[in-house]
ZATI-722161 format. One record per residue: residue number from 0; z, y, x of N, C-alpha, C in turn. Coordinates in pm, 1 decimal. Layout:
REM ZATI-722161
ROVEX  seq      n.pz      n.py      n.px     ca.pz     ca.py     ca.px      c.pz      c.py      c.px
ROVEX  NUM         Z         Y         X         Z         Y         X         Z         Y         X
...
END
This chain:
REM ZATI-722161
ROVEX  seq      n.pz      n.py      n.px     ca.pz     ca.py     ca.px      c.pz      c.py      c.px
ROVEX    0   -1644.0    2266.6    -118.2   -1687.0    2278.5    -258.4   -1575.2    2343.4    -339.6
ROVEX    1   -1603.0    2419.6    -496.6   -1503.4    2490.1    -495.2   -1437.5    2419.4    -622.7
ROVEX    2   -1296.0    2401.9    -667.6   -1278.2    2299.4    -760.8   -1270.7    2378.8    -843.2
ROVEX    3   -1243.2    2341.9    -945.6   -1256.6    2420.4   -1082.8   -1134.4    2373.0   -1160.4
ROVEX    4   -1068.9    2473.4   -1242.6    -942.0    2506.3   -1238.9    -855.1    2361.0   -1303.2
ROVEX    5    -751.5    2342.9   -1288.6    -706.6    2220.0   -1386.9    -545.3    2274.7   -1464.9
ROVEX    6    -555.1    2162.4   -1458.4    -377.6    2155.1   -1585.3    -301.5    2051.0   -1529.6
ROVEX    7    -162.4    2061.8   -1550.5    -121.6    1985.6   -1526.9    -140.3    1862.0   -1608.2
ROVEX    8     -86.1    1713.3   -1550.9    -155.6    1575.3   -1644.3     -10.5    1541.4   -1724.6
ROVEX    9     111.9    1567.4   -1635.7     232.1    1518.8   -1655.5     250.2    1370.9   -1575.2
ROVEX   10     192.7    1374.9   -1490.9     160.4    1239.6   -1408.9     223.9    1297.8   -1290.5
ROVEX   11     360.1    1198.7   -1251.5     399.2    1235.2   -1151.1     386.6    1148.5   -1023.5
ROVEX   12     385.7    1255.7    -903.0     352.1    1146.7    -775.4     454.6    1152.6    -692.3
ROVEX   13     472.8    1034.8    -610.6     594.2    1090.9    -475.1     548.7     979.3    -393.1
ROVEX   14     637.7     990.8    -262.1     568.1     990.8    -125.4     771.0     900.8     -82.4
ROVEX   15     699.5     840.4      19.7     784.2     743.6      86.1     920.7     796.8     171.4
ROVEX   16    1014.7     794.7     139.1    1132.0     846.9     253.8    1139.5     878.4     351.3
ROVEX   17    1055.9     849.0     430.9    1009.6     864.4     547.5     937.0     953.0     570.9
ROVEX   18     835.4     991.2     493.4     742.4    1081.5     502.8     811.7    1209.1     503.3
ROVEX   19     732.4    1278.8     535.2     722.9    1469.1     568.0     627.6    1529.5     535.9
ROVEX   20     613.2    1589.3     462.4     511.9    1692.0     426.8     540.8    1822.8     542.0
ROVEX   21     440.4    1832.2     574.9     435.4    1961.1     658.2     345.5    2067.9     649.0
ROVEX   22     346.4    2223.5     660.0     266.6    2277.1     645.8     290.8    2367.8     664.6
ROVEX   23     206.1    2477.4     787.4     249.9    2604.3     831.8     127.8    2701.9     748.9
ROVEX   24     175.4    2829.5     776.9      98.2    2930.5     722.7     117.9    3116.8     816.2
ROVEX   25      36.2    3215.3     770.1      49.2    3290.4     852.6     123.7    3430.0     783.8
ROVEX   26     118.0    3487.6     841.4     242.3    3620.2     752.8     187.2    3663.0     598.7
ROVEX   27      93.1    3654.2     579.0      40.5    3647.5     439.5      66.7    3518.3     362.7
ROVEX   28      74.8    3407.8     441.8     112.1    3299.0     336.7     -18.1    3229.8     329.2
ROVEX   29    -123.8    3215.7     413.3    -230.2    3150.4     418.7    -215.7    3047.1     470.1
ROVEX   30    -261.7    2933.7     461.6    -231.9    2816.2     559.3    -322.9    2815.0     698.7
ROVEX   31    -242.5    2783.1     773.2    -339.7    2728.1     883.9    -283.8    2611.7     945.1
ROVEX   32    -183.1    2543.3     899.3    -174.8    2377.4     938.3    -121.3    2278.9     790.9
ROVEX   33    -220.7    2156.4     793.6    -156.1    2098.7     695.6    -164.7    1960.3     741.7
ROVEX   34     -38.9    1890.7     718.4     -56.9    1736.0     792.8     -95.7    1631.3     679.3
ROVEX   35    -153.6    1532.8     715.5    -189.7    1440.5     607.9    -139.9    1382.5     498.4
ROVEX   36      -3.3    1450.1     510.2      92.2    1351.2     350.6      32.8    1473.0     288.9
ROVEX   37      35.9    1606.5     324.5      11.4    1699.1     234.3    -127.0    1695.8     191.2
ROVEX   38    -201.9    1659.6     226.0    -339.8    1639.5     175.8    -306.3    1506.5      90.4
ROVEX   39    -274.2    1408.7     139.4    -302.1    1327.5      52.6    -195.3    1323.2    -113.5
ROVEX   40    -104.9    1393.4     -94.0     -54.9    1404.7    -214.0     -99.0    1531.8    -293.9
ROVEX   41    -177.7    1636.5    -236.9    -235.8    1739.7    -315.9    -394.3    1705.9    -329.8
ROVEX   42    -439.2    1622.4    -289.6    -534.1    1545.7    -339.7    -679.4    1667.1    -269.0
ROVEX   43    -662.1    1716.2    -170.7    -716.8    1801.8     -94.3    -785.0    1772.5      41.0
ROVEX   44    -939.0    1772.8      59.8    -980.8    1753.8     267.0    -894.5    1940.5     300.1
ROVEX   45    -913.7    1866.8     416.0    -863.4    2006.4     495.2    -908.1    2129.5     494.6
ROVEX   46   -1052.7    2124.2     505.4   -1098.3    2254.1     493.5   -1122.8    2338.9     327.4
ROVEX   47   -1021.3    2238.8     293.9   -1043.2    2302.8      96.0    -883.5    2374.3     127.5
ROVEX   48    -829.9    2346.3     228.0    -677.8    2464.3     234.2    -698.4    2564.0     346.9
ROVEX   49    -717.2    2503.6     468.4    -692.5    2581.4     570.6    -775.6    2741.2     544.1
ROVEX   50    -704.3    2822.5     563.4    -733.2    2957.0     528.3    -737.2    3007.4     362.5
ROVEX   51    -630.5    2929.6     273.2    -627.2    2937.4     186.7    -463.4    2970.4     138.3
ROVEX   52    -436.8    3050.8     -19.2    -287.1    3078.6      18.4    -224.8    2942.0     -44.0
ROVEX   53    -114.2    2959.0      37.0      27.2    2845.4     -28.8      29.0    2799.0    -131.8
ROVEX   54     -22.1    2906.8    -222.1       7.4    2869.6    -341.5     -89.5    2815.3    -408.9
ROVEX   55    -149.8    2743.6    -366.8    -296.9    2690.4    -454.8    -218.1    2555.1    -465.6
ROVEX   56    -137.1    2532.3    -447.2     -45.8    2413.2    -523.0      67.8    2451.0    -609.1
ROVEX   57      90.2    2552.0    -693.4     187.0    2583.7    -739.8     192.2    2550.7    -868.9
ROVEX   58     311.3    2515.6    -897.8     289.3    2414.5   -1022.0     345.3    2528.5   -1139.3
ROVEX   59     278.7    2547.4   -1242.2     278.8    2658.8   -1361.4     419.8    2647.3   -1402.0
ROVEX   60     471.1    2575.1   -1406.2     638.7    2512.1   -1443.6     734.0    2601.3   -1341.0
ROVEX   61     708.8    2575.4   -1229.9     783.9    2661.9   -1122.8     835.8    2792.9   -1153.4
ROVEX   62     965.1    2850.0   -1184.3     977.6    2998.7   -1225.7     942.8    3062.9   -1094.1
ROVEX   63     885.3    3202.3   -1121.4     851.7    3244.9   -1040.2     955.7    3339.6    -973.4
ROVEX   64    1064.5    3359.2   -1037.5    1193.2    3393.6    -969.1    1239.5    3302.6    -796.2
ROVEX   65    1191.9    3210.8    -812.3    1241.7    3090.5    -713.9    1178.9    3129.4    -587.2
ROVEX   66    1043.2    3155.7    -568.1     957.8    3237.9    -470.8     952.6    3375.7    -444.3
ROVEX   67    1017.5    3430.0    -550.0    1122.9    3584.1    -482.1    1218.3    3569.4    -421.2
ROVEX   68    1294.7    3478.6    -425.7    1433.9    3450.5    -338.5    1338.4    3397.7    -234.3
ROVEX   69    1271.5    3308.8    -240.9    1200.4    3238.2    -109.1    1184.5    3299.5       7.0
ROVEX   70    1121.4    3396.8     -65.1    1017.4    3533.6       8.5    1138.6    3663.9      67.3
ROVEX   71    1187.6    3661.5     -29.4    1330.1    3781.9      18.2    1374.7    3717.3     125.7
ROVEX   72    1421.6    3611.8     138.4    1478.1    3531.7     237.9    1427.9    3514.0     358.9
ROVEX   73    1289.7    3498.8     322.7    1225.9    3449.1     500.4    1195.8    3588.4     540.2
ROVEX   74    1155.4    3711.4     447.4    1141.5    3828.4     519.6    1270.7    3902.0     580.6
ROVEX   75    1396.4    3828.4     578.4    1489.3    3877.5     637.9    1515.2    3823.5     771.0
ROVEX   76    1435.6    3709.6     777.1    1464.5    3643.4     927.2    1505.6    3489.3     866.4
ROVEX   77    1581.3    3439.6     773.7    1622.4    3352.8     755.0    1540.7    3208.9     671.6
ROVEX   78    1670.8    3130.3     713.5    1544.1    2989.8     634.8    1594.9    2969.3     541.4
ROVEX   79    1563.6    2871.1     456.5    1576.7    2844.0     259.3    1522.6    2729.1     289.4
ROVEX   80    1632.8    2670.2     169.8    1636.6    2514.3     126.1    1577.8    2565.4     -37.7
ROVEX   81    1484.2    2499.9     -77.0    1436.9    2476.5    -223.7    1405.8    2346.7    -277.8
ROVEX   82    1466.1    2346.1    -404.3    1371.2    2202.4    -491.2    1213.7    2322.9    -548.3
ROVEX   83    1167.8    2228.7    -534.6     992.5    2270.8    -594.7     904.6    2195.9    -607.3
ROVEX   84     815.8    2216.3    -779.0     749.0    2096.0    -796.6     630.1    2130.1    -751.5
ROVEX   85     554.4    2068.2    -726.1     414.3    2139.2    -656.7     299.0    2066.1    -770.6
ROVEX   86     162.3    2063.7    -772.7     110.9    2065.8    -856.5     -49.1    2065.9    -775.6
ROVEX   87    -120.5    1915.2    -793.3    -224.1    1875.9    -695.4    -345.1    1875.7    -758.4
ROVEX   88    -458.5    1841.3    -646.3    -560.2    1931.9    -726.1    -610.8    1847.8    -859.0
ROVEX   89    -587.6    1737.5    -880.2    -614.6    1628.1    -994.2    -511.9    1645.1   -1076.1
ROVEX   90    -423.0    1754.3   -1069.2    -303.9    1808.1   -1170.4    -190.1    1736.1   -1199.7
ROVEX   91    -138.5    1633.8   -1134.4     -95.6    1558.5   -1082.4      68.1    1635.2   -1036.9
ROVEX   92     159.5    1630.7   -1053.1     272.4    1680.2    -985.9     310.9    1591.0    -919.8
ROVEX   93     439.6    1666.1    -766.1     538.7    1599.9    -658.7     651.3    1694.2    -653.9
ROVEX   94     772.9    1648.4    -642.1     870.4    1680.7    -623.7     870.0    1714.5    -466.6
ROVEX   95     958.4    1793.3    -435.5     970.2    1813.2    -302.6    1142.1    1924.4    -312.0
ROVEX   96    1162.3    1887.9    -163.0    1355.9    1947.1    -117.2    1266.4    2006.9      17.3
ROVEX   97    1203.3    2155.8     -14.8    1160.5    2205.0      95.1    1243.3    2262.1     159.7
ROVEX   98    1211.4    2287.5     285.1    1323.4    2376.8     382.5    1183.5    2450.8     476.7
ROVEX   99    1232.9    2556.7     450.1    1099.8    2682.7     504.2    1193.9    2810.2     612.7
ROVEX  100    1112.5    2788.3     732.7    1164.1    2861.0     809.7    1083.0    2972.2     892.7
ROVEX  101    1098.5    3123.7     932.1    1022.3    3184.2    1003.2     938.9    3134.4    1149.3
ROVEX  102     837.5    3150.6    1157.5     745.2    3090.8    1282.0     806.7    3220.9    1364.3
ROVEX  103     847.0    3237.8    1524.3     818.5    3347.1    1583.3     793.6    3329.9    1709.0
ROVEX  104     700.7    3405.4    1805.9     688.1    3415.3    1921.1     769.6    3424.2    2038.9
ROVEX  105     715.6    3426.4    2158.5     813.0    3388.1    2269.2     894.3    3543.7    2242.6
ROVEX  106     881.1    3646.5    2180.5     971.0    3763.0    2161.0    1033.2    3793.7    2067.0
ROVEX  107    1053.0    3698.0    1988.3    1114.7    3696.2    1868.9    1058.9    3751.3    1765.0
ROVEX  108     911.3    3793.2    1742.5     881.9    3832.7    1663.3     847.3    3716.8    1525.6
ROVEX  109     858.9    3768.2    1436.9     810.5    3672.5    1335.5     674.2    3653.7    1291.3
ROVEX  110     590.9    3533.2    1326.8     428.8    3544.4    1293.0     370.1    3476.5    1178.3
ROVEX  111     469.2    3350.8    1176.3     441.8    3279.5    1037.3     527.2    3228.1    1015.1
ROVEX  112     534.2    3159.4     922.9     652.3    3052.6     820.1     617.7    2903.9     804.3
ROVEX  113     695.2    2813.9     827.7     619.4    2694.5     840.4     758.0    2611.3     742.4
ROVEX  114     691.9    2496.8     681.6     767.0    2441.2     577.5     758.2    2239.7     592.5
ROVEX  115     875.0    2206.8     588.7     923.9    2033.2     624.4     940.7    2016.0     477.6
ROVEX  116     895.3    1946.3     434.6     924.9    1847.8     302.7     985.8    1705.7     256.3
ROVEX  117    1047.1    1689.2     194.6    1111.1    1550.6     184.0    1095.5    1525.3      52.7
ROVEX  118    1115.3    1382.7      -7.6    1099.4    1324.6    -117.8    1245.8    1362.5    -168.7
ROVEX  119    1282.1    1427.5    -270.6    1416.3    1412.3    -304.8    1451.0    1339.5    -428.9
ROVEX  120    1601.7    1351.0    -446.8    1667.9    1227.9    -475.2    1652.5    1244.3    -653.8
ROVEX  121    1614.0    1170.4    -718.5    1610.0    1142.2    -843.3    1708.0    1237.6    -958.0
ROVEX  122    1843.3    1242.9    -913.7    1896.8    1286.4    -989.5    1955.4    1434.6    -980.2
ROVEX  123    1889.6    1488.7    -829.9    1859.5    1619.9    -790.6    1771.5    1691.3    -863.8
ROVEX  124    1662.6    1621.1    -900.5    1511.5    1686.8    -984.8    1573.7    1697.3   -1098.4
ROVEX  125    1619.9    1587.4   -1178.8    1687.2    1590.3   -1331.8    1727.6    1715.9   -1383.7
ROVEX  126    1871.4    1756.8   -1298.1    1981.4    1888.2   -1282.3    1906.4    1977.1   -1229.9
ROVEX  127    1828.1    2037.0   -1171.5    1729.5    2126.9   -1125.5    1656.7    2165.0   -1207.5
ROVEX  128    1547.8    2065.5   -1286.0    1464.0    2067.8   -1390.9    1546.1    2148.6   -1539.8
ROVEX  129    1647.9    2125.2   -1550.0    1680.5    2184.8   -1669.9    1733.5    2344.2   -1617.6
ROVEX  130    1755.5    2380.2   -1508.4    1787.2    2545.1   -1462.5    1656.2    2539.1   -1488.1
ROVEX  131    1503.3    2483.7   -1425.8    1426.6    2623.4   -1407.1    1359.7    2574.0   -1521.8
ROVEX  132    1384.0    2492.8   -1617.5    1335.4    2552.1   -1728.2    1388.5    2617.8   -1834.0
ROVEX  133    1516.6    2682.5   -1816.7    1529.8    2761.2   -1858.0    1530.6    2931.9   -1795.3
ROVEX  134    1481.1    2929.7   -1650.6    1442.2    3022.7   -1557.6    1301.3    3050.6   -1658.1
ROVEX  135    1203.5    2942.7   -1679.3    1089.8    3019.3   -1693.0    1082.6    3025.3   -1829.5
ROVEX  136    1125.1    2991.6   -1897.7    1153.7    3013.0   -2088.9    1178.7    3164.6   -2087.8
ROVEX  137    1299.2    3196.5   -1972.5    1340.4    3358.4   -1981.3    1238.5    3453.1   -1948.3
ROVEX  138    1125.6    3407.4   -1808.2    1052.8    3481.3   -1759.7     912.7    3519.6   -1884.9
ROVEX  139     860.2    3384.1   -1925.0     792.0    3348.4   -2074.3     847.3    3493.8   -2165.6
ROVEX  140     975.9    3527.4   -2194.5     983.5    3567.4   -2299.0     992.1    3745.4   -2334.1
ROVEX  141     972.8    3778.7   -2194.7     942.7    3894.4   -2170.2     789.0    3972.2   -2179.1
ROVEX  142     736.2    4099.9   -2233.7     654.9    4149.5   -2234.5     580.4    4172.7   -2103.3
ROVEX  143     605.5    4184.7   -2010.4     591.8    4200.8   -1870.4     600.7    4123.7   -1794.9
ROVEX  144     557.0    4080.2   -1658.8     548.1    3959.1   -1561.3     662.1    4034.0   -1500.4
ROVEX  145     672.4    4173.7   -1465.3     803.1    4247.5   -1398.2     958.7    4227.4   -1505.0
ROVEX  146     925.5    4273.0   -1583.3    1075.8    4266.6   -1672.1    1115.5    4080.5   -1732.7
ROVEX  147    1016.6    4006.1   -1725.7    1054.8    3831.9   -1695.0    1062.6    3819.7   -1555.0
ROVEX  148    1061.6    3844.5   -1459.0    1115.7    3820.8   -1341.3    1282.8    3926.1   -1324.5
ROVEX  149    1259.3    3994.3   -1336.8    1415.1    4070.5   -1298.0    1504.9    4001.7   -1427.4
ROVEX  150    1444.4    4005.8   -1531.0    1542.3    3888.7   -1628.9    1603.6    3736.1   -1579.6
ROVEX  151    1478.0    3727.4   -1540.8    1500.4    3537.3   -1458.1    1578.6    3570.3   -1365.9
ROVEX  152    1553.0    3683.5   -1283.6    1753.0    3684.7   -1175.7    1775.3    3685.0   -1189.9
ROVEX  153    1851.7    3755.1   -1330.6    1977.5    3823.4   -1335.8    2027.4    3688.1   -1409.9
ROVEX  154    1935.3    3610.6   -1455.0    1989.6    3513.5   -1523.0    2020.7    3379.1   -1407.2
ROVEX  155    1978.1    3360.0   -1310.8    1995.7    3292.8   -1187.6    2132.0    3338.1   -1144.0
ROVEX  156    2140.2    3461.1   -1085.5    2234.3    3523.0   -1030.2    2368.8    3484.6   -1133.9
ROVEX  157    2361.6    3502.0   -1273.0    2472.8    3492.6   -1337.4    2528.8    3346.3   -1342.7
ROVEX  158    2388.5    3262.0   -1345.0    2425.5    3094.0   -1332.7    2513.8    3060.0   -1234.2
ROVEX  159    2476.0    3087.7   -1085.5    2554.0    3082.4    -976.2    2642.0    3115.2    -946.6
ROVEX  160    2704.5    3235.7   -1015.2    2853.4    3363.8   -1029.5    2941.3    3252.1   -1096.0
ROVEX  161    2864.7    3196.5   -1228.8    2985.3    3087.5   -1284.1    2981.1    2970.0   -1221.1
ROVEX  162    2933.0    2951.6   -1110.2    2968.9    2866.1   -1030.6    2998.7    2815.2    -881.0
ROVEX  163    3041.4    2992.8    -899.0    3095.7    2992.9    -797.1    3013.3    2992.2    -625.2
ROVEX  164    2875.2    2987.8    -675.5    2754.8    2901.3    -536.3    2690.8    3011.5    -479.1
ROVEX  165    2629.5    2994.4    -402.0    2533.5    3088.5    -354.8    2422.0    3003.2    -396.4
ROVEX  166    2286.5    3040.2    -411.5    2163.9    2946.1    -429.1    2176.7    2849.1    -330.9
ROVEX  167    2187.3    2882.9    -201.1    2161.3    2771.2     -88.1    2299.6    2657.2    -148.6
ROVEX  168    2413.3    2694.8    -135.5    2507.2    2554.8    -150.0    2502.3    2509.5    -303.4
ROVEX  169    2444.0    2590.1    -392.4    2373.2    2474.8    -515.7    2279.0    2403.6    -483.2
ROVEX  170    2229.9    2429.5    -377.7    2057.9    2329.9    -371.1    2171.0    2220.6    -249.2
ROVEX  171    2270.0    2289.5    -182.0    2318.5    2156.0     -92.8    2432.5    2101.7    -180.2
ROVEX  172    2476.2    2130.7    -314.3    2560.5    2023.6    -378.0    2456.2    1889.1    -424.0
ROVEX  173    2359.0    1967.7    -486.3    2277.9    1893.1    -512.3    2202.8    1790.3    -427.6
ROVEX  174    2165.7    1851.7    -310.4    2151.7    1718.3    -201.2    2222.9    1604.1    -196.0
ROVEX  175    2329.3    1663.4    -145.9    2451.1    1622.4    -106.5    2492.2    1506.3    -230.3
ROVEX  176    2502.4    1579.6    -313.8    2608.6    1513.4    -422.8    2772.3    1570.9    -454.4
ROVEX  177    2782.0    1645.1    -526.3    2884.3    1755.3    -508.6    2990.9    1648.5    -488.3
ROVEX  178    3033.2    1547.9    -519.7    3120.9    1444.8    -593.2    3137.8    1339.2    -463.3
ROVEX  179    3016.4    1329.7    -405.4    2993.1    1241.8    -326.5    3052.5    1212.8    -182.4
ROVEX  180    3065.9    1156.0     -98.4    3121.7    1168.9      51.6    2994.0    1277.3      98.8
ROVEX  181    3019.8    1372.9     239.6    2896.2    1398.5     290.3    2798.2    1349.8     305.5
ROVEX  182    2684.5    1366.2     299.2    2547.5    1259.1     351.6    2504.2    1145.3     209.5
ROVEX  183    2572.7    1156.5     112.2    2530.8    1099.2       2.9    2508.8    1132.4    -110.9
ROVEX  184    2421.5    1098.0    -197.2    2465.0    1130.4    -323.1    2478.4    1017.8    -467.7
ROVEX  185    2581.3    1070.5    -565.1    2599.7     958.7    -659.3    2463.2     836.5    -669.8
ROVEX  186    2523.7     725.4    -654.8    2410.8     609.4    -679.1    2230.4     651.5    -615.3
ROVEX  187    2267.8     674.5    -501.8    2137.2     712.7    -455.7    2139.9     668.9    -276.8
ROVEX  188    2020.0     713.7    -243.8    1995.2     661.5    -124.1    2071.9     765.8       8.8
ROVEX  189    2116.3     723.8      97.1    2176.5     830.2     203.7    2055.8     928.8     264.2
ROVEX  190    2123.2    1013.8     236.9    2068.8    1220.7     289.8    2119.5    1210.0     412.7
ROVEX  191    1995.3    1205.1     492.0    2045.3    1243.8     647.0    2087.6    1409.9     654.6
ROVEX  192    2184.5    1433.8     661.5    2274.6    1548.7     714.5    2280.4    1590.1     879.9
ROVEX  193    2277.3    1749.7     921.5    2272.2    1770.8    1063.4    2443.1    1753.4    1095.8
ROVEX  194    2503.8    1857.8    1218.4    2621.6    1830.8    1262.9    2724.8    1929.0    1152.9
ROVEX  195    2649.4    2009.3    1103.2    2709.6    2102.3    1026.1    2725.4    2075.6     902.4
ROVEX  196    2645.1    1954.3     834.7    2689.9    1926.4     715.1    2563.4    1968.7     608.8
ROVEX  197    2442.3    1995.7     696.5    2328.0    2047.6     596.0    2218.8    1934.7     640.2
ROVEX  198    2145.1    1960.8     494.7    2025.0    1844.9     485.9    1970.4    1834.1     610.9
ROVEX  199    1883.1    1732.9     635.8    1790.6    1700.8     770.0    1671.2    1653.7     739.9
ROVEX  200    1563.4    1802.4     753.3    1447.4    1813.0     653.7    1331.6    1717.8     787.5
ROVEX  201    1387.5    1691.3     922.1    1321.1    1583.1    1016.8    1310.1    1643.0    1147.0
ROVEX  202    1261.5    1607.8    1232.1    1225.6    1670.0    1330.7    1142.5    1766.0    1353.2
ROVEX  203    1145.1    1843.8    1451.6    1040.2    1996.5    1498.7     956.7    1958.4    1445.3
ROVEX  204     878.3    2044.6    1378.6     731.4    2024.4    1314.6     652.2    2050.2    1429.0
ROVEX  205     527.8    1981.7    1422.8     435.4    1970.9    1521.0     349.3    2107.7    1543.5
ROVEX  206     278.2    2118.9    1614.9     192.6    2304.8    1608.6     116.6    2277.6    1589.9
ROVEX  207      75.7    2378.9    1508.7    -103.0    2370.7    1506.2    -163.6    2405.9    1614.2
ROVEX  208    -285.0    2363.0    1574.6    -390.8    2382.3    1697.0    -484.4    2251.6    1736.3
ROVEX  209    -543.4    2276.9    1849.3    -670.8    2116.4    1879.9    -553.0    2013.7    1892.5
ROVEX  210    -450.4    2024.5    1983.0    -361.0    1953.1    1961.5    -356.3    1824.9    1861.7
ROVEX  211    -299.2    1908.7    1750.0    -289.9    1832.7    1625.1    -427.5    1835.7    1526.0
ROVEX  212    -487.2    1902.8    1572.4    -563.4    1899.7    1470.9    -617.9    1754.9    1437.6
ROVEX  213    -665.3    1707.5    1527.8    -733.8    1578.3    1502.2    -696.0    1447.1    1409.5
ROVEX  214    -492.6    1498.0    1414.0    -450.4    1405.1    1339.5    -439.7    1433.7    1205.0
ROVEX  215    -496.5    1477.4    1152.7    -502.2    1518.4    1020.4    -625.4    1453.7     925.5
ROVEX  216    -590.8    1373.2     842.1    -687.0    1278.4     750.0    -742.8    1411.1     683.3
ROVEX  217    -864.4    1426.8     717.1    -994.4    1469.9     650.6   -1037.6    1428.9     536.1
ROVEX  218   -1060.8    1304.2     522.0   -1129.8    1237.5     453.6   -1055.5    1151.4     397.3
ROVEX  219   -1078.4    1190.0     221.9   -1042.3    1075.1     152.4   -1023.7     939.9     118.7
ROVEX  220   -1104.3     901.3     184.2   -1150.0     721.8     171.4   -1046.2     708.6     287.7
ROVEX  221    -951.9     752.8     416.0    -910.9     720.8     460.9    -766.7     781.4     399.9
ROVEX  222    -699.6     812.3     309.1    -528.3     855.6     290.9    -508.5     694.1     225.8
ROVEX  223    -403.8     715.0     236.3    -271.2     574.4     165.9    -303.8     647.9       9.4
ROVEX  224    -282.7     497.6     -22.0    -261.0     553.5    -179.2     -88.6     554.5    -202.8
ROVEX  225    -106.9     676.6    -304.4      73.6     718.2    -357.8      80.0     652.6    -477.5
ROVEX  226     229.5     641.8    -485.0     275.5     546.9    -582.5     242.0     642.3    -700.8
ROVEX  227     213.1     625.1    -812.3     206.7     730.4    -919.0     316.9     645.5   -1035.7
ROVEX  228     394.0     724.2   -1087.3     493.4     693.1   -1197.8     472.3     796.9   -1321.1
ROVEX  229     447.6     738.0   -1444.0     431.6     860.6   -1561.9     608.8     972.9   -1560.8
ROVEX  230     573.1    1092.6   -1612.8     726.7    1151.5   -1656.5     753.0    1092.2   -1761.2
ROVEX  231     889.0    1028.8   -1698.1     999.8    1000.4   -1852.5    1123.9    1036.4   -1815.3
ROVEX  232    1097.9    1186.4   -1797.6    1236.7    1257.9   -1762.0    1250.4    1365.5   -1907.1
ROVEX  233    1111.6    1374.0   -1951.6    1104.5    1472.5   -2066.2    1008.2    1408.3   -2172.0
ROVEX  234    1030.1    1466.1   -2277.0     929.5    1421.4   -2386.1     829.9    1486.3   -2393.1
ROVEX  235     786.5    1579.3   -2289.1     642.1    1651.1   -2315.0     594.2    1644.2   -2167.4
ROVEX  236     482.2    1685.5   -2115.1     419.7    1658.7   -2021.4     475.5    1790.1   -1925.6
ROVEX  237     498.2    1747.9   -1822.3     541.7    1895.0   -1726.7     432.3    2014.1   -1679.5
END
């Protein structure tokens, strides 16, 4: 059935520590695997995504600068760590510390992109939330969707110059906790870290296919219910 468009509520949702959002897609960015946290926190049955693009969860807040680096990145071969709020079909937002990496064949070719999700840490979203809203205030204030995006880099790019970061080790101070021992961050819960000192978005994601398919909650009357908490990070609705 086909939904009909929404807004965001300012009602935010999140998902258990444990959990993983998972979800692969194909060189266009279509989905063709989604595991059940992701349905049940985008408030979606399966066949309302599969063959549908990525972005039918994209939350209007999101600068759209953030998915040019995304995209620059994985078309080079490489993977990306992002904060990103996503945005469900009851309009509903989730935080997420994605880590998105190229799918490729037994020849190294690249066929799709597949993405691990984690609940991240409270005071990661806070410090994040105030860059990209001023990422998309800049993109907003341009005549053009082209000249607000090359503005929103240059204004990214200059953020990071004064601080010295590349995007990736701002998104891992922020994991991390710049301040913090490795693997932690200020007054928060421990960040499993790999051997190298970077987040640990979980184990191999599973493949699509009959395989997995079966394990995937279809049906609504069968997901967990998510904790829902109002925003009182801002005085207006996100």
């Amino acid at each position: 059935m086909r939904r009909t468009a929404v807004s965001p509520t300012g009602i935010e949702r999140t998902f258990a520590d444990h959990e993983i959002i998972v979800t692969k897609t194909d060189m266009k960015g279509l989905l063709t695997y989604a595991n059940d946290v992701f349905l049940r926190l985008s408030v979606f049955d399966e066949d309302e995504v599969i063959g549908k693009p990525h972005n039918i969860i994209r939350h209007p807040e999101m600068p759209r600068v953030v998915f040019k680096l995304l995209w620059d990145t994985l078309r080079e071969g490489r993977e990306i760590f992002a904060y990103v709020v996503n945005m469900a079909s009851d309009g509903a937002e989730y935080w997420v510390l994605a880590h998105v990496t190229p799918s490729r064949d037994a020849s190294g070719r690249i066929v799709g992109y597949h993405s691990s999700r984690r609940r991240p840490d409270r005071a990661a979203v806070t410090a994040i939330k105030e860059l990209y809203a001023r990422l998309r205030a800049e993109e907003r204030r341009h005549r053009s969707p082209s000249e607000g995006l090359d503005a929103s880099y240059r204004m990214l790019q200059d953020e990071l110059a004064a601080r010295g970061r590349t995007y990736e080790q701002f998104v891992f101070d922020l994991t991390l906790g710049a301040s913090a021992q490795p693997g932690t961050a200020p007054n928060a819960r421990p960040i499993p870290v790999t051997r190298d000192n970077r987040p640990n978005t979980g184990p191999p994601l599973p493949a699509a296919g009959p395989a997995n398919a079966g394990r995937i909650t279809t049906n609504a009357r069968n997901r967990k219910p998510v904790k829902v908490v109002k925003n009182v990070t801002s005085g207006r609705k996100a």
